[in-house]
C-alpha positions in Angstrom: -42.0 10.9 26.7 -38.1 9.8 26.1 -37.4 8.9 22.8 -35.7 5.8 21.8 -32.8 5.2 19.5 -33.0 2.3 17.9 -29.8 0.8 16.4 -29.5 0.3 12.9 -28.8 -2.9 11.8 -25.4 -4.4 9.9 -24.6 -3.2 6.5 -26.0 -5.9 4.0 -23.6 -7.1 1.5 -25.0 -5.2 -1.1 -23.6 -2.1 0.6 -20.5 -3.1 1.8 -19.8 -3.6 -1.8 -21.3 -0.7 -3.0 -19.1 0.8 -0.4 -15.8 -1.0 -1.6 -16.5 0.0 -5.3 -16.9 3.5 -4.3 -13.3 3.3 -2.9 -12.1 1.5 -5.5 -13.6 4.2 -8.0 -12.0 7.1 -6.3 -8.4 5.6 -6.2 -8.5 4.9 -9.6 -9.8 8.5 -10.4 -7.1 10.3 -8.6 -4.2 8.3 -9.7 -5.9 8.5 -13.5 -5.8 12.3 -13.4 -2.9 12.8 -12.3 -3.8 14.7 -9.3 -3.0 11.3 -6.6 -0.9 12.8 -3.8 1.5 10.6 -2.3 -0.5 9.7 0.6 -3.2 8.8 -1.9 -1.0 6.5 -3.3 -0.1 5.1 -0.3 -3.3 4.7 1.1 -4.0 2.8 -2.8 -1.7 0.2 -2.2 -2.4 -0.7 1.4 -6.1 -0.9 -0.4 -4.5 -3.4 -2.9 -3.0 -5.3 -0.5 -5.8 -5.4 2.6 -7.9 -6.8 -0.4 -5.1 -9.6 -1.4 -4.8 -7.9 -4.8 -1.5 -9.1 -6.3 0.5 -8.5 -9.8 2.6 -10.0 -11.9 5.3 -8.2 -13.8 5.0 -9.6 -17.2 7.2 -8.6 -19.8 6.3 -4.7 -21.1 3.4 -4.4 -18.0 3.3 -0.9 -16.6 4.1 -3.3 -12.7 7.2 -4.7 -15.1 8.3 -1.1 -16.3 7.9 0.5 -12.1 10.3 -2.9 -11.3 12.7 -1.7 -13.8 13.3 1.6 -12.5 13.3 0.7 -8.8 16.9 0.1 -7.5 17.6 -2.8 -6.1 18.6 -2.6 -2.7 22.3 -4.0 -1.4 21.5 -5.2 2.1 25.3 -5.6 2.7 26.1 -2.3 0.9 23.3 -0.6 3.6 25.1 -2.1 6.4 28.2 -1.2 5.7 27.1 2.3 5.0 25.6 2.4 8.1 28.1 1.1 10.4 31.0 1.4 8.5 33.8 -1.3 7.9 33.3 -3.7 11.2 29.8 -4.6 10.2 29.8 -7.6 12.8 30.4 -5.3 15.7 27.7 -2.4 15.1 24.8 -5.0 14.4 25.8 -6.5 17.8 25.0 -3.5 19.3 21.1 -3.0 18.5 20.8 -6.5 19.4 
């Protein structure tokens, strides 16, 4: 006799979100410890953001102190670093 498979049904929401908190839970360990590699970190923040989880750098917040010692980048100063003097004419290139 041939067996049949029977096809589970969806998750319920109860464990998607089980599922989600486990994620959550193990982020949170690895960058606690200490031990987060950088693609765990990574992977962290595209978490953050495929979940709409935003911050605010308020005053003395550890998201105020990482904007503080990230350098601000010169678009201009890229460009012209890039392509030298005659900006204009190397951009017109890639175009």
């Amino acid at each position: 006799m041939e067996q049949v498979s029977v096809i589970p049904k969806k998750a319920t929401e109860d464990k998607f979100n089980e599922l989600h908190n486990l994620v959550t839970e193990e982020f949170l360990s690895r960058v606690r410890s200490g031990q987060a590699t950088t693609q765990d970190l990574k992977a962290a923040c595209d978490w953050l953001k495929t979940n709409d989880i935003t911050g605010v750098p308020f005053e003395g917040t550890p998201l105020d102190k990482l904007a503080k010692v990230i350098p601000q980048v010169d678009p201009n100063l890229v460009k012209s670093r890039l392509y030298g003097k005659n900006i204009n004419r190397a951009v017109s290139y890639q175009r």
